[in-house]
C-alpha positions as CSV (number, residue, x, y, z in Angstrom):
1,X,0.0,0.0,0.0
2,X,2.5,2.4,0.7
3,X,4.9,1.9,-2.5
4,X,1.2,2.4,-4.4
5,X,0.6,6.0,-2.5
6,X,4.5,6.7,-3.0
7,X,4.0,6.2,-6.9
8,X,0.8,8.2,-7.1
9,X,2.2,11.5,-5.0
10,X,5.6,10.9,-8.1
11,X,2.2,11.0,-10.7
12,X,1.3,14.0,-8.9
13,X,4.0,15.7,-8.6
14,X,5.6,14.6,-12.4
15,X,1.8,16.4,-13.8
16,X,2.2,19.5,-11.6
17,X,5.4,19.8,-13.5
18,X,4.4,19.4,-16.9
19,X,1.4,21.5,-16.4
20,X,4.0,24.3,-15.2
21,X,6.3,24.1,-18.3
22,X,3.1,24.1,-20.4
23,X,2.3,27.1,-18.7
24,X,5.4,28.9,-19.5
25,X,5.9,28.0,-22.9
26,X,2.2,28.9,-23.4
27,X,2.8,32.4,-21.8
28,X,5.9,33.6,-23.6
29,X,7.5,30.7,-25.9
30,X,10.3,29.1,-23.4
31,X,10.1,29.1,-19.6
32,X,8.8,32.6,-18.2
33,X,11.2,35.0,-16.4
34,X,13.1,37.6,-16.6
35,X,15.5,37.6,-18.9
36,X,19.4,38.2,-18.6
37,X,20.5,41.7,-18.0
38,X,22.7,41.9,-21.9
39,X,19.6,41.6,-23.6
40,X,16.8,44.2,-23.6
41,X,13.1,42.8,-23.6
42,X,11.1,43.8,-27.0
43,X,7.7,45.1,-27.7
44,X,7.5,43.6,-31.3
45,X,6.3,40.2,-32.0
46,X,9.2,37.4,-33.1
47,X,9.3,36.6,-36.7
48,X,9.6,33.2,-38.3
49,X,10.5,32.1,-41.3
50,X,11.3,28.9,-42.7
51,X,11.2,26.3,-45.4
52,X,11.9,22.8,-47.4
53,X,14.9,22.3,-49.2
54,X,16.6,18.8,-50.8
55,X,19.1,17.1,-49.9
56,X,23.3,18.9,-49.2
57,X,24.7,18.8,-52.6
58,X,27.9,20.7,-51.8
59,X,30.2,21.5,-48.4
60,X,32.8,24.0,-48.1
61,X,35.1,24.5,-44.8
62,X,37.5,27.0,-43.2
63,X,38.8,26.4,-40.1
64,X,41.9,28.3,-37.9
65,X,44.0,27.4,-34.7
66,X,45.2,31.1,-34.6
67,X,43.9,33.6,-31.9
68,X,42.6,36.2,-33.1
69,X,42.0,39.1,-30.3
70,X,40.7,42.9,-31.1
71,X,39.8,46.0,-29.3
72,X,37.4,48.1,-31.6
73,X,37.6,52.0,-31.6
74,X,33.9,52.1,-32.1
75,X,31.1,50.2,-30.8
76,X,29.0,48.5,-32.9
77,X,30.9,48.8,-36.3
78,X,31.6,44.9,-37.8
79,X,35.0,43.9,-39.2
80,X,35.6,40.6,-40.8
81,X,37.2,38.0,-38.5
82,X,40.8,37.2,-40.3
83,X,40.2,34.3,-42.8
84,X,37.1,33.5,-41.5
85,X,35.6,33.2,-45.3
86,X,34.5,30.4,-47.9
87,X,32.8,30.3,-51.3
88,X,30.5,28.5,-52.6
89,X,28.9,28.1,-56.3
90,X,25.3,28.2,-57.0
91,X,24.6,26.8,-61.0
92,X,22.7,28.8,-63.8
93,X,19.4,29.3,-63.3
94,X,18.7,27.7,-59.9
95,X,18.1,28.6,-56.5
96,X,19.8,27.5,-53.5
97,X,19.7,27.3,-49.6
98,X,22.9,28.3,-48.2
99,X,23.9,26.9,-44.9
100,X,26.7,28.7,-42.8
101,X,28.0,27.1,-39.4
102,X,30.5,28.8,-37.2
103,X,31.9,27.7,-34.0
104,X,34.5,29.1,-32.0
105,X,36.4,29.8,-28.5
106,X,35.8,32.7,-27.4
107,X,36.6,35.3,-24.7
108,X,34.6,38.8,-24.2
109,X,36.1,40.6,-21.4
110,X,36.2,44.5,-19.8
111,X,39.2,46.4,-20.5
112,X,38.1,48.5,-17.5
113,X,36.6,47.2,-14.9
114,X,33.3,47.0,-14.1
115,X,31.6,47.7,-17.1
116,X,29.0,50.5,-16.4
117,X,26.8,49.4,-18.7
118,X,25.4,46.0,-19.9
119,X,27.6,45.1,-23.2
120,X,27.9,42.1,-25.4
121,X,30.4,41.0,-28.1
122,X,28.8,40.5,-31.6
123,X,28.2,37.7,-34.3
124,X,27.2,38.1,-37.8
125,X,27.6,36.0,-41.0
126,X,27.4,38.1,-44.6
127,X,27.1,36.4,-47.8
128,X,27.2,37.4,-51.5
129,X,29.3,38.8,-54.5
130,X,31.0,42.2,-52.8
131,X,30.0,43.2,-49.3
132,X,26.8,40.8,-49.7
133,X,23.7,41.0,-46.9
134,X,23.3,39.5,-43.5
135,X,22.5,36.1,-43.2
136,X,19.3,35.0,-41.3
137,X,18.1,35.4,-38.6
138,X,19.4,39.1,-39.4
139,X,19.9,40.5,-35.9
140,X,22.9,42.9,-36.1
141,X,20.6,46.0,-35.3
142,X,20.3,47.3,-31.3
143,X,19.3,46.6,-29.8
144,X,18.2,42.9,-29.8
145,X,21.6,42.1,-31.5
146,X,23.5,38.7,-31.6
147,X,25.4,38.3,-28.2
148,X,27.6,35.6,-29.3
149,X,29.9,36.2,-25.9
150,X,29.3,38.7,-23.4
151,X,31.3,40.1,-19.9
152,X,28.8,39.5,-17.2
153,X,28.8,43.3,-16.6
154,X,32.7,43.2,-15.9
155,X,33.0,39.8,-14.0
156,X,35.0,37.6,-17.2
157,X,38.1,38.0,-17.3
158,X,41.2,37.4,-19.7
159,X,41.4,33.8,-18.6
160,X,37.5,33.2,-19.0
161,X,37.6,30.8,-22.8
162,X,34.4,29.3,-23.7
163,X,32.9,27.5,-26.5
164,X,30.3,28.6,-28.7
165,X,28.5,28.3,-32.0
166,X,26.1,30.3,-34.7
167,X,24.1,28.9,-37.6
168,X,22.6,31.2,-40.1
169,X,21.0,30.6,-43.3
170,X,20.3,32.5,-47.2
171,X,18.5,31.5,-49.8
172,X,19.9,32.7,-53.5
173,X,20.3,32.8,-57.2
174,X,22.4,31.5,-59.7
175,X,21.6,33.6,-62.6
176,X,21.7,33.6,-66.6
177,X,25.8,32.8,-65.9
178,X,25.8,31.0,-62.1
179,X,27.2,32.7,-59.1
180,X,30.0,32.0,-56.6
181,X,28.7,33.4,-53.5
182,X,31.4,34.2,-50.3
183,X,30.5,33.6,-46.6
184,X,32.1,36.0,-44.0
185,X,31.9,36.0,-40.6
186,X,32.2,40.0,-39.0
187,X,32.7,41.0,-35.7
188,X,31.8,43.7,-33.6
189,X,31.3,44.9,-29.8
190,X,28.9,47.1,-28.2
191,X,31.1,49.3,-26.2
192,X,35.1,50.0,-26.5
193,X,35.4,48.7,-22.9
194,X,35.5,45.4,-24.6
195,X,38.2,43.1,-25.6
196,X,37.0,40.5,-27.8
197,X,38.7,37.0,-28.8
198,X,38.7,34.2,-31.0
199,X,41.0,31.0,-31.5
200,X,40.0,27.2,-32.8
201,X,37.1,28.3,-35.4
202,X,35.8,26.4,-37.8
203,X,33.7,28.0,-40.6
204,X,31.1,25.3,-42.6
205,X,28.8,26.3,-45.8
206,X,26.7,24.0,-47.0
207,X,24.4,24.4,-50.4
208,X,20.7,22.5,-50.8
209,X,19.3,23.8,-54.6
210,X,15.6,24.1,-54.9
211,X,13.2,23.3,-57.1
């Protein structure tokens, strides 16, 4: 009797739970909260996009072991990461989905410390003959920008290396004569208090043509 009322409270308690996470995810699309101090909350409504495409016909790489580590003079003005570029060709007359991975350690720490205000180090992937246009999700514009590191308001320091990725996607077109698109990563900072590094990337493109 009492192993059957100890495995009907665990029912109890395991439907409590669920019914909370529902709750959440009903209320704001992932648990509710506040959320974390680098990122400003929004009044517009998130936009999805999405789609269907065959299989991966084609897969470029570029990948470094060399640190890279900048100070910027400006906040919020991208540069392309050293080397961190690959091309890819799309035939005549077709479309394509283009796939861009990037993975990297990373460090984002205050020059000065603490950091008076909240301040992130940015991400972004371009693609295209020339200077090209931001990959999706575009999200290079304050202030919801890409945090791909941050500080923690001052408390990272020069020793703080962590691991972490970005995935971004484009759809394009060949034209009358094909195209040979170019991938580059760019990064940026919010503030000039920061120091920003990375070492150990690895950039992947991947092409999927549509019908």
């Amino acid at each position: 009797m009492k192993l059957i009322n100890a495995m009907s409270k665990v029912k109890v308690v395991a439907l409590a739970i669920a019914i909370g996470v529902g709750a959440g995810f009903a209320a704001g699309g992932a648990f509710a909260g506040p959320l974390p101090p680098q990122q400003p909350a929004l009044s517009a409504p998130a936009v999805f996009s999405g789609g269907v495409a065959g299989a991966i016909d084609q897969v470029a790489w570029r990948t470094s072991n060399a640190p890279s580590t900048k100070t910027f003079a400006a906040g919020n003005t991208y540069e392309n990461l050293p080397g961190a570029y690959q091309s890819i060709f799309v035939p005549p007359n077709k479309r394509a989905l283009i796939i861009a991975r990037f993975t990297a350690e990373s460090r984002c720490n205050t020059v000065k410390n603490p950091d008076p205000t909240p301040s992130w180090c940015l991400l972004r992937m371009m693609i295209g003959p020339g200077a090209g246009v931001e990959m999706n999700p575009q999200a290079s514009a304050q202030p919801d920008s890409f945090s791909f590191d941050s500080p923690d308001r001052g408390t990272e320091s020069d020793a703080s290396w962590e691991g972490h990725a970005a995935d971004r996607s484009y759809i394009v077109s060949g034209g009358p004569n094909g195209t040979t698109y170019v991938v580059r990563v760019q990064w940026a900072v919010t503030n000039t208090n920061l120091q920003y590094w990375l070492d150990d990337w690895h950039l992947t493109v991947e092409r999927a043509l549509l019908p």
